[in-house]
C-alpha positions as CSV (number, residue, x, y, z in Angstrom):
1,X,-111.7,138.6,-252.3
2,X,-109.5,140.7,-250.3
3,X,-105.5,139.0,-249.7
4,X,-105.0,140.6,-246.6
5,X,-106.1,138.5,-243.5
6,X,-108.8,139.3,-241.3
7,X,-108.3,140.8,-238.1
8,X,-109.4,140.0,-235.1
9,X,-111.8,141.7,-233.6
10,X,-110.3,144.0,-230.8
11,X,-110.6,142.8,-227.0
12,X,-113.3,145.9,-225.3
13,X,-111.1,147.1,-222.4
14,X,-113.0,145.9,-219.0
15,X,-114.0,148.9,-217.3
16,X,-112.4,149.8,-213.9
17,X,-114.5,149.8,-210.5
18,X,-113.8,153.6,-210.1
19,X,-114.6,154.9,-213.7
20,X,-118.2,154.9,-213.1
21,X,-119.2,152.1,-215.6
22,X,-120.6,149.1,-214.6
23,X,-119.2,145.0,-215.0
24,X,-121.2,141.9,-215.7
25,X,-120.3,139.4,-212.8
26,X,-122.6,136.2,-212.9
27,X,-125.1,137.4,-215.3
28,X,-126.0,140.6,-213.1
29,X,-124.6,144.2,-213.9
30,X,-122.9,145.7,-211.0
31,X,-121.9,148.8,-210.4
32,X,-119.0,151.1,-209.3
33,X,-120.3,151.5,-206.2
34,X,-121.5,147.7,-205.2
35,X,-118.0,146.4,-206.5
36,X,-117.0,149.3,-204.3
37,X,-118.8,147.7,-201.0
38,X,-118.0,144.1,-202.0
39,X,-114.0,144.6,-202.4
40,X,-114.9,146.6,-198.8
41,X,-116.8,143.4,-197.4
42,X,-114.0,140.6,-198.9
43,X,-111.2,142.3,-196.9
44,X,-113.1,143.0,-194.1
45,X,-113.8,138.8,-193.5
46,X,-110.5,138.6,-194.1
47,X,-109.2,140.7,-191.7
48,X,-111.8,139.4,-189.2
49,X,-110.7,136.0,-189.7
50,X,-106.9,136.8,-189.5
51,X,-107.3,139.4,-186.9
52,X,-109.0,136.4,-184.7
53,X,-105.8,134.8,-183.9
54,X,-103.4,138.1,-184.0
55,X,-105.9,139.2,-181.0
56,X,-105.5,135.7,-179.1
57,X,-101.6,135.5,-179.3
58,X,-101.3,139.3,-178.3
59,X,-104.1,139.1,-175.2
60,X,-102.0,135.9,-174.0
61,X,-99.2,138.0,-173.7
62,X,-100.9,140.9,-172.2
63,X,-102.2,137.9,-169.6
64,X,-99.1,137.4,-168.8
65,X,-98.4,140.9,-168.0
66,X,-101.4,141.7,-165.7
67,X,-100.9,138.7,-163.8
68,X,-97.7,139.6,-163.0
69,X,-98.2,143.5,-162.1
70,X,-101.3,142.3,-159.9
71,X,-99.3,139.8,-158.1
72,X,-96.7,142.4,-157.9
73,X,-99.2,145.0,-156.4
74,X,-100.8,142.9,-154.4
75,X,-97.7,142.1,-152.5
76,X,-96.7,145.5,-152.3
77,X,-99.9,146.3,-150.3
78,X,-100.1,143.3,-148.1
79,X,-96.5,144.0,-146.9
80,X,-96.5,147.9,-146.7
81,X,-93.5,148.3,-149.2
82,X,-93.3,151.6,-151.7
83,X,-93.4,151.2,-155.4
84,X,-90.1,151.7,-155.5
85,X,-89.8,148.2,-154.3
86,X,-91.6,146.8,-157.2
87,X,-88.0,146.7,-158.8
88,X,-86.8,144.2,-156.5
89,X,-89.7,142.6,-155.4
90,X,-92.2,141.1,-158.9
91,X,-92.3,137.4,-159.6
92,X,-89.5,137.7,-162.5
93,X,-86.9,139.0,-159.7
94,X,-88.1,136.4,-157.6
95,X,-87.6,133.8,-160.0
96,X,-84.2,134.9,-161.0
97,X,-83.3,134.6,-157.3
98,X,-84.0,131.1,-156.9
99,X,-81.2,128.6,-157.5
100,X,-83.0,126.9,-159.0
101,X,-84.0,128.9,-161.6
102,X,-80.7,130.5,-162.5
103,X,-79.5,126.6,-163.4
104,X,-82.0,126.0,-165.6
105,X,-81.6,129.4,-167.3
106,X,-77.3,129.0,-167.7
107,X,-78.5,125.1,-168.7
108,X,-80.8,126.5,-171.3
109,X,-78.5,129.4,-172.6
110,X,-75.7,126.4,-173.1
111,X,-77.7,123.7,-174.5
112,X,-79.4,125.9,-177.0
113,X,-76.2,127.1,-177.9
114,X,-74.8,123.9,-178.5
115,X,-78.2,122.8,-180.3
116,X,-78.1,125.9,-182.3
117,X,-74.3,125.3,-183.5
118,X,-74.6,121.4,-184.2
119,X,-77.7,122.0,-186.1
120,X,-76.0,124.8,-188.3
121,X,-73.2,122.6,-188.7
122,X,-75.5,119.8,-190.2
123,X,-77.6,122.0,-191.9
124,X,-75.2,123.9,-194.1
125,X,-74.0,120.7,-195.6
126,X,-77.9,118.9,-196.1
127,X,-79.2,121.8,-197.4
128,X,-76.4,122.7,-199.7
129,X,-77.0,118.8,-201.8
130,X,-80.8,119.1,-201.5
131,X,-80.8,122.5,-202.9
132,X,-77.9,122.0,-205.8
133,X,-78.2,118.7,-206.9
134,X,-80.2,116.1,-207.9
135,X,-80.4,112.5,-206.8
136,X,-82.1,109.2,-206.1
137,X,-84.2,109.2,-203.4
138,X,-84.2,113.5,-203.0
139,X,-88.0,113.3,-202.9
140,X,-87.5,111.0,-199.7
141,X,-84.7,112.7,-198.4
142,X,-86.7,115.5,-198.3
143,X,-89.6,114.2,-196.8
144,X,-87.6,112.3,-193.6
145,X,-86.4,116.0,-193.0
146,X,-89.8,117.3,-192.4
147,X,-90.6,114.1,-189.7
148,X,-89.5,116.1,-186.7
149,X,-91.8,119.0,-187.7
150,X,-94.6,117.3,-188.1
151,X,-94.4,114.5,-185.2
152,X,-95.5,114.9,-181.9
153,X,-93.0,116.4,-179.5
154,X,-93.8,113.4,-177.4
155,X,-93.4,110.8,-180.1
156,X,-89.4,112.6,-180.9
157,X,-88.9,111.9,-177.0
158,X,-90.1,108.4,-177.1
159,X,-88.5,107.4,-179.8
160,X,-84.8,108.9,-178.8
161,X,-85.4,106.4,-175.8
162,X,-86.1,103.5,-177.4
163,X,-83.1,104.4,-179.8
164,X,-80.9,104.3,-176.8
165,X,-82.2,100.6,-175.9
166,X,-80.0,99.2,-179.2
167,X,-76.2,99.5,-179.7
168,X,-74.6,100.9,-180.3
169,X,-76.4,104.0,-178.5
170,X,-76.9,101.3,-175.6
171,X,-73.0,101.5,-175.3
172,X,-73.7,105.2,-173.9
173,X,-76.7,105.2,-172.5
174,X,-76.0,105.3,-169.0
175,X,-73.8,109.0,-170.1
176,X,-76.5,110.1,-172.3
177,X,-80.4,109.3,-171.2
178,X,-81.4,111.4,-168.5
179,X,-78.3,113.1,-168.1
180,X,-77.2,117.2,-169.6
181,X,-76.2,115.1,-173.2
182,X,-79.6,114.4,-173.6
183,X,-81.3,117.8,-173.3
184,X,-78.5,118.8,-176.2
185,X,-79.6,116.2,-178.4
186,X,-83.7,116.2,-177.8
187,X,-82.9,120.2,-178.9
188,X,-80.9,119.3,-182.0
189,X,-83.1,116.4,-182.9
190,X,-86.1,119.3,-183.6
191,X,-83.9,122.0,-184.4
192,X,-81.8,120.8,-186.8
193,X,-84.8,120.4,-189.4
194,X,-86.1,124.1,-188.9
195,X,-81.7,125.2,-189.8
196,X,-82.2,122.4,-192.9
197,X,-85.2,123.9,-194.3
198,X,-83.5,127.6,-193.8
199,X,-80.4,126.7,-195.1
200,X,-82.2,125.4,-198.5
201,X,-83.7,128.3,-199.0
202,X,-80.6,130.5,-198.5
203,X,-79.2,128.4,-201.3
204,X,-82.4,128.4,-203.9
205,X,-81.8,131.9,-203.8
206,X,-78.3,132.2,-204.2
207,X,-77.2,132.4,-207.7
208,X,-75.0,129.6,-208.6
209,X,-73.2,131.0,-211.6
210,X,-70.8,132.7,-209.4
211,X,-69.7,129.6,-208.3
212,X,-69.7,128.0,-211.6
213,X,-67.3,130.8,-212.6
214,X,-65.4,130.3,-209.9
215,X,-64.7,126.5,-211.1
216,X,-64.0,127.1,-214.4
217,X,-60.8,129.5,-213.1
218,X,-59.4,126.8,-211.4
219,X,-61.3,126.4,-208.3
220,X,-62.2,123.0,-206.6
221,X,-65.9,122.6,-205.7
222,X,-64.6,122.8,-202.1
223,X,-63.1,126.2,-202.7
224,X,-65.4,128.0,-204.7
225,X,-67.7,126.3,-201.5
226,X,-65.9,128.3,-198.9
227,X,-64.8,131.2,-200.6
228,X,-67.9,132.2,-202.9
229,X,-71.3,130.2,-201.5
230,X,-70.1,130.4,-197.7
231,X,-70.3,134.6,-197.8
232,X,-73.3,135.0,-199.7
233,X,-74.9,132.7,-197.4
234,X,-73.8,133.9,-194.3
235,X,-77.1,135.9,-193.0
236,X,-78.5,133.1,-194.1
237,X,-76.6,131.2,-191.9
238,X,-77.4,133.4,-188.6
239,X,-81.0,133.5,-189.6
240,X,-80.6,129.1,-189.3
241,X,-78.7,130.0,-186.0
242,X,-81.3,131.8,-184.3
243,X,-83.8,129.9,-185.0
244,X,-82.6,126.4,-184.1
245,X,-81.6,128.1,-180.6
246,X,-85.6,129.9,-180.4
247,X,-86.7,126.5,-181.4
248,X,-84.2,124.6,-178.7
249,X,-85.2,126.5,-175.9
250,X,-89.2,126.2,-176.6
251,X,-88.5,122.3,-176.5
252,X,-90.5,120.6,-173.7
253,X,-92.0,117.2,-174.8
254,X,-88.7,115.2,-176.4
255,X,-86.7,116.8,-172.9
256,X,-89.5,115.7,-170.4
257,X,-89.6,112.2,-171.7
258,X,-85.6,111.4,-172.6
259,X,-84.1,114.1,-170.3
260,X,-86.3,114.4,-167.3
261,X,-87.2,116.9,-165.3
262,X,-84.4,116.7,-162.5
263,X,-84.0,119.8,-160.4
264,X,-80.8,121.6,-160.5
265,X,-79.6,118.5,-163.3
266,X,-81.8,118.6,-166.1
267,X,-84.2,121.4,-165.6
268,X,-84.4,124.3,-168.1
269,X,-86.5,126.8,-168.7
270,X,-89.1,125.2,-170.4
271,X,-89.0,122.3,-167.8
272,X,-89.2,124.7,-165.2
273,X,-92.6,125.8,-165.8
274,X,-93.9,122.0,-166.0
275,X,-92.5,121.7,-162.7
276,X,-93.5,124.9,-160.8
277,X,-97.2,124.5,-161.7
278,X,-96.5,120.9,-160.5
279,X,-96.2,122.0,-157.0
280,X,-99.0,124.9,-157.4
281,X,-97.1,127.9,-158.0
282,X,-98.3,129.8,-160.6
283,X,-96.7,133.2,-160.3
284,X,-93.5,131.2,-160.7
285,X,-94.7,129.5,-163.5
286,X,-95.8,132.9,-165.1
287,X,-92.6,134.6,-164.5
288,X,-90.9,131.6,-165.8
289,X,-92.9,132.0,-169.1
290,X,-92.3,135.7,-169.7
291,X,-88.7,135.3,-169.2
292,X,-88.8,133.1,-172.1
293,X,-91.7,135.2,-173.8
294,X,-89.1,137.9,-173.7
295,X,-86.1,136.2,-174.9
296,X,-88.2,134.3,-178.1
297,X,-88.9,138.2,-178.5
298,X,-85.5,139.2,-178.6
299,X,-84.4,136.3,-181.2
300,X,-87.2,137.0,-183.7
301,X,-86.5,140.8,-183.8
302,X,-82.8,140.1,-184.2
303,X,-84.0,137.3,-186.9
304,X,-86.1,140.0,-188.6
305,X,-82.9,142.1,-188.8
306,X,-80.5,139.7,-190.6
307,X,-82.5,138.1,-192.3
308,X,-83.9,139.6,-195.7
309,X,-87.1,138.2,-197.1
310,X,-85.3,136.0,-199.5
311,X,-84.8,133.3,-197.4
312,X,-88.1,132.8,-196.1
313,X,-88.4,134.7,-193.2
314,X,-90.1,137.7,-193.4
């Protein structure tokens, strides 16, 4: 009897799709070339089925677009005007020459300012315990967090009413509901959650030996806070920032039920476009819609800038 143990028997390598041999899928031997057209055929339904909705978002835009440069063109030859004009004479110039329109646009660019800010300042706190520490009642935490995102726009508006019927909200009611507060706070109450969920993520992925070093020279938590986490997290922090204030000023359903949809009061952008197709018109409406098209635009390229991929937005 042999003392040295048996070995086992050696694993035959599985041959590649492009060396010519063939593989035994499902009982059948397949060959180079049919693995060859199915890997062809699997990401071709795949990029079929994703390609689907890339083609619907982009040919809204374009929509957008032709509607506006026939509009355009169509006024330039009823009314005998050179295409030089078409500078000073397309729905989006008309737009921003209304009165109207330029309140709800300075409205919009303070209150999701102020949306974007408050929601940064509550998120770098919120996602800072959820993502360091562990608790009772995390799980739920963590879970009431994601209610705004998931609710219907509608329900968020309905329900910051009816909050304002109890005290002490009921106190400021009258200086909150259907007044410029209100359009601030119907933008944070979504907002906020999207800056929460960025913020913990900017943390997961922060290393937190460096601030565990920093503690054990001295530091309070506090410090080592401010002057180690705070820096690393900081594009974190402006990826939060931009979009809480892309989320704020997409906003429609919370504003039009708490806020209203008050001309030159309450009206921003989003509001705007409710109310010009309310009183029929449309190329209004549409240049209303690519204004904001163009500024979401502008956010999400500058978020794709400062943000790197480890925080979740890529």
């Amino acid at each position: 009897m042999s003392s040295h143990p048996e070995q086992p028997a050696a694993r035959e390598p599985i041959p590649d799709a492009n060396s010519g041999t063939s593989n035994i899928v499902g009982g059948r031997d397949l060959d180079a070339r049919q693995i060859a057209v199915s890997n062809v055929l699997f990401y071709l339904v795949f990029i079929v089925m994703g390609g689907t909705y890339v083609v619907l978002i982009v040919g809204m835009l374009l929509a957008d677009a032709a509607y506006m440069t026939e509009k355009t063109f169509d006024s330039l030859t009823s009314e005998g005007r050179s295409l030089l004009s078409v500078i000073s004479h397309n729905p989006i110039a008309t737009a921003l020459a209304d009165k109207r329109i330029q309140h709800s646009i300075w409205l919009s660019l303070i209150s999701c300012t102020m949306s974007a800010v408050i929601s940064v300042m509550i998120a770098i706190p919120m996602g800072y315990l959820i993502s360091r520490h562990e608790f009772r009642g995390k799980r739920f935490l963590d879970a009431v967090l994601d209610i705004p995102i998931i609710l219907p726009p509608l329900v968020i508006g309905l329900s910051l009413l009816i909050l304002f019927q109890f005290p002490p909200f009921r106190w400021i009611a009258r200086d909150v509901v259907y007044q410029v507060p209100s359009v601030v706070l119907a933008q944070f109450s979504v907002a906020c959650a999207f800056a929460v969920r960025t913020m913990k993520a900017t943390f997961d992925h922060i290393n937190p030996r460096c601030e565990d070093v920093a503690i054990t020279l001295g530091c309070s938590r506090a410090q080592a806070f401010g002057w180690v986490l705070l820096p690393e997290a900081e594009r974190g922090i402006l990826t939060a920032f931009t979009l809480a204030w892309a989320r704020s000023l997409g906003e429609f359903g919370p504003l039009l039920i708490f806020s209203g949809a008050t001309r030159m009061k309450t009206e921003v952008l989003s509001t705007s476009v409710f109310l010009e197709m309310n009183v029929g018109d449309i190329e209004a409406a549409v240049a209303v819609s690519f204004i904001m098209v163009m500024a979401a635009v502008v956010v999400l390229i500058l978020t794709r800038l400062i943000s790197p991929s480890q925080y979740g937005i890529q």
